[in-house]
C-alpha positions as CSV (number, residue, x, y, z in Angstrom):
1,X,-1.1,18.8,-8.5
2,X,-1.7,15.2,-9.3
3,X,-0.8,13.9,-13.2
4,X,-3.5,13.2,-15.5
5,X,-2.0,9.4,-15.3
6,X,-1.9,9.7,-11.1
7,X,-5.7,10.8,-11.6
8,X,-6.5,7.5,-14.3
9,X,-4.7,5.2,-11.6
10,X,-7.0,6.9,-9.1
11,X,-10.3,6.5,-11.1
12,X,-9.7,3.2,-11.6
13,X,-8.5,2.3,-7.8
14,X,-11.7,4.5,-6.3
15,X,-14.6,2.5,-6.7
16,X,-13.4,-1.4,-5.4
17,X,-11.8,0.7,-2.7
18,X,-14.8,2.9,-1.7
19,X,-16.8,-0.6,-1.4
20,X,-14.4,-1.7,0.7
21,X,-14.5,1.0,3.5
22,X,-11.7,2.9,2.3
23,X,-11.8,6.8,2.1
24,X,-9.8,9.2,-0.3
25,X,-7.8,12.3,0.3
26,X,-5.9,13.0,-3.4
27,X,-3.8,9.8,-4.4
28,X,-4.3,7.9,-0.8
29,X,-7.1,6.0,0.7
30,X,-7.4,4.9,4.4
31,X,-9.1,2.8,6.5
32,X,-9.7,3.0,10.3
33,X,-10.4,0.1,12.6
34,X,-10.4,0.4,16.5
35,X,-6.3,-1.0,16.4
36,X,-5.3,0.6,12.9
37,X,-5.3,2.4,9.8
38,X,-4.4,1.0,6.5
39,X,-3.4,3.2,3.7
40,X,-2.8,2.6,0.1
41,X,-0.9,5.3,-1.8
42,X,-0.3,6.2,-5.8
43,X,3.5,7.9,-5.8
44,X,4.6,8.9,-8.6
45,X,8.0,7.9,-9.8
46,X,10.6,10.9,-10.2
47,X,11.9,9.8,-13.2
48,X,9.5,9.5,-15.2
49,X,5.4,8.4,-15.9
50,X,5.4,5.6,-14.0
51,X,3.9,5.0,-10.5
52,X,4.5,3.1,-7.3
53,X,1.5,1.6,-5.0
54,X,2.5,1.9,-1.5
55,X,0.9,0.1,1.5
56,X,1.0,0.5,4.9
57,X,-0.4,0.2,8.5
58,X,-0.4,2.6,11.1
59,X,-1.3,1.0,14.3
60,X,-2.5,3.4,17.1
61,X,-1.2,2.1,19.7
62,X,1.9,3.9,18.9
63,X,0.5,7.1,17.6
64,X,-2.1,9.8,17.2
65,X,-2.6,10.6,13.4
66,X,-5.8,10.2,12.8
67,X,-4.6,10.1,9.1
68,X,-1.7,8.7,8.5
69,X,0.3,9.1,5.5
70,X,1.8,6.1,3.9
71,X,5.4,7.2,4.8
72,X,4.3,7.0,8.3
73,X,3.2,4.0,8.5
74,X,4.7,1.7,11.1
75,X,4.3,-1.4,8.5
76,X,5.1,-0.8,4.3
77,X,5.3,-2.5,1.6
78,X,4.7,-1.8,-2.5
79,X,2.2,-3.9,-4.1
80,X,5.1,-5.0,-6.7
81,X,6.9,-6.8,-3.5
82,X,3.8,-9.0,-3.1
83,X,3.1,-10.2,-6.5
84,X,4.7,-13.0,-7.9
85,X,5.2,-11.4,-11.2
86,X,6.4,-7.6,-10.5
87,X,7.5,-7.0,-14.4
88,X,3.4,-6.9,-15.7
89,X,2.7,-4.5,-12.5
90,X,5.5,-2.5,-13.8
91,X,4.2,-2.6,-17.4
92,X,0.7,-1.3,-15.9
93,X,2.6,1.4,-14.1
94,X,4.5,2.8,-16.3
95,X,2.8,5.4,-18.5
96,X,5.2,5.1,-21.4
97,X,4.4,1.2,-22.0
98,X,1.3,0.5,-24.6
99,X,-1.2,-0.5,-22.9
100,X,-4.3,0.4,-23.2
101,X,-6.6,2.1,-20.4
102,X,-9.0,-0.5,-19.9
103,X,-6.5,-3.0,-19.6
104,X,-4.3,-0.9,-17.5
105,X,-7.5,-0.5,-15.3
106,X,-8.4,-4.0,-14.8
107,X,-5.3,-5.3,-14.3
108,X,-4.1,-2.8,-11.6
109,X,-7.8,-3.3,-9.9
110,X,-7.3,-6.9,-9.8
111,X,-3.7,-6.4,-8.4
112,X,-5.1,-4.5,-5.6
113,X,-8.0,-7.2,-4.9
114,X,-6.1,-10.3,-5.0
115,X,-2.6,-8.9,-3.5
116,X,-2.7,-5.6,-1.9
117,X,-5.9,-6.0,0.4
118,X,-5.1,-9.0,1.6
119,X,-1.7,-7.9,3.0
120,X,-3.4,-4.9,4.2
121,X,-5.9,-7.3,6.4
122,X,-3.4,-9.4,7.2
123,X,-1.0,-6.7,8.9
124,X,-4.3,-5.3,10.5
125,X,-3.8,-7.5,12.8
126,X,-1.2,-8.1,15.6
127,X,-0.8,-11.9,14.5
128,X,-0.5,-11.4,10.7
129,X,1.8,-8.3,11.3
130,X,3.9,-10.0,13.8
131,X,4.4,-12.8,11.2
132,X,5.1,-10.2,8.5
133,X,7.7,-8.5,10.6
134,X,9.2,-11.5,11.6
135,X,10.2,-12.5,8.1
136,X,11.6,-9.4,6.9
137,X,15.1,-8.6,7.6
138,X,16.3,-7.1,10.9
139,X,16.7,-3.5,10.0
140,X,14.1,-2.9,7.1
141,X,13.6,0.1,6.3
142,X,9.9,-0.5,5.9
143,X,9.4,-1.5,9.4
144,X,9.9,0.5,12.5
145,X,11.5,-0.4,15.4
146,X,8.5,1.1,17.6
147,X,6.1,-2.0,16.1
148,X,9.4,-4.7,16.7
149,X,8.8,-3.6,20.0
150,X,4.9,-3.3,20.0
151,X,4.5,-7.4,18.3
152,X,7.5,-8.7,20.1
153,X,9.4,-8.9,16.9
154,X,13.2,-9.3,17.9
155,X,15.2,-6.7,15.8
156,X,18.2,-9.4,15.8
């Protein structure tokens, strides 16, 4: 059963995803295109009421769920890794800070807009994921080997 902060983060995620084509199933929303599925994920951290937004593309070319989960994703990332200042996503994150909810909600919404979506376009396609692979290191865990292959990524 979700937290009652999981469920804030997800009321105040639902509504600029829904508008942009995304569907929800509990803390995750996906969206298909004829190559892929992207998925954006609220985890909750084990240590504590703070959260994680995971991203990720499941290409399916190389598979058959129709709904992915984030941890399947051939492509991941967390939103912290693509913003240039991870400490204020941590702040909105992380249910012990003081911040208030309308704050919290704004911020993490715009977070999503400006940083998250964009990456998740990006990787939609072969040439942005190719690119995105490429500059990771050669053994990333949030990469698999299967979508090297697929974009012609060397793994060395």
């Amino acid at each position: 059963m979700a937290s009652d902060q999981n469920k804030l983060l997800q009321v105040a995620l639902s509504q600029c995803l829904k508008e942009r084509g995304f569907r929800k199933t509990g803390p995750t929303w996906r969206r298909a295109s004829t190559d892929c599925v992207s998925v954006l994920n609220i985890q909750g951290s084990q240590w504590g009421p703070s959260f994680y937004i995971n991203l990720g593309v499941y290409f399916t070319a190389l598979g058959t769920e129709p709904n992915p989960n984030e941890y399947d994703c051939h492509i991941r990332c967390r939103l912290a890794d693509l913003l240039p200042q991870q400490e204020r996503l941590a702040q909105i994150l992380d249910f012990e800070k003081e911040v208030s909810l309308s704050v919290r909600s704004r911020e993490l919404e715009a977070a999503v807009i400006q940083y998250a979506l964009p990456w998740l376009e990006r990787c939609s396609s072969r040439s942005g994921a190719a690119t995105f692979v490429a500059s990771l290191p050669a053994r990333s865990p949030w990469v698999t080997e299967a979508v090297r292959t697929f974009l012609k990524v060397p793994s060395v």
